[in-house]
C-alpha positions in Angstrom: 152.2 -80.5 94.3 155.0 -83.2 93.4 154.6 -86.7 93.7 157.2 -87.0 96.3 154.7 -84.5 97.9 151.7 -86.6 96.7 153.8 -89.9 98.5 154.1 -88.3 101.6 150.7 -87.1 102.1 148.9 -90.5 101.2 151.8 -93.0 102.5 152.2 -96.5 101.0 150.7 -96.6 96.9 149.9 -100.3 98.2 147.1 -99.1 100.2 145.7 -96.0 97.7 142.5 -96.2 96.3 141.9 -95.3 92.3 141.4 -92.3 93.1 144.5 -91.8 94.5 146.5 -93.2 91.7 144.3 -91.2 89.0 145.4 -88.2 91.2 148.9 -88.8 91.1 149.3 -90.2 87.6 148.2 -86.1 86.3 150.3 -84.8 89.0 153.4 -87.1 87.8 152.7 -86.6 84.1 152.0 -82.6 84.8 155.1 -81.8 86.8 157.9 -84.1 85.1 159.5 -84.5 82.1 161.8 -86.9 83.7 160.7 -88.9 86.7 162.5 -89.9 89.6 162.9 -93.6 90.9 160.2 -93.0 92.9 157.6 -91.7 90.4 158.6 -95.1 87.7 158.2 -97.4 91.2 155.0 -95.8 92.0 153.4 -95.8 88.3 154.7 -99.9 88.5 152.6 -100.1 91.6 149.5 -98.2 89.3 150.2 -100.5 86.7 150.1 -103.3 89.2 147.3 -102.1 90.9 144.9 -102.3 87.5 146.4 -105.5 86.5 145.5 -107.0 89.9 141.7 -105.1 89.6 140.8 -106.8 86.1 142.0 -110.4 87.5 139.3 -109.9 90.2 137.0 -109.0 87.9 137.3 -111.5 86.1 137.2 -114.3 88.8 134.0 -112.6 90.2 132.4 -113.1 86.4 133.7 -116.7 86.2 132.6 -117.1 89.5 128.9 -115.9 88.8 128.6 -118.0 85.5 129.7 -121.2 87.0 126.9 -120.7 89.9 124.3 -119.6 87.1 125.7 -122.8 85.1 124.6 -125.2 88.1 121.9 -124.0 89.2 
């Protein structure tokens, strides 16, 4: 499988899960030595994705310790 094939069969990498993206970053890393537009704009979206996951973390911890810190 390419990742243009990979794209097609799971749609928007806005709406993919981290599965999905671990999926497609060994399928993009196995099958090209040079990437297409597509494969850099989707591993930006990956990139994105985890950036965007640690932030949440983080407010959920901040979150938690400024309840425990009240209570």
């Amino acid at each position: 499988m390419t990742p243009n094939q990979f794209r097609a069969q799971h749609g928007d990498p806005t709406t993919w899960t981290t599965a999905e993206f671990d999926s497609f970053q060994v399928i993009a890393e196995n099958t090209q030595q040079n990437p297409d537009e597509n494969t850099l704009r989707t591993r930006l979206t990956f990139q994105a994705h985890g950036v965007f996951r640690a932030a949440r973390k983080t407010v959920r911890v901040i979150r938690h310790l400024r309840v425990s810190s009240t209570a």
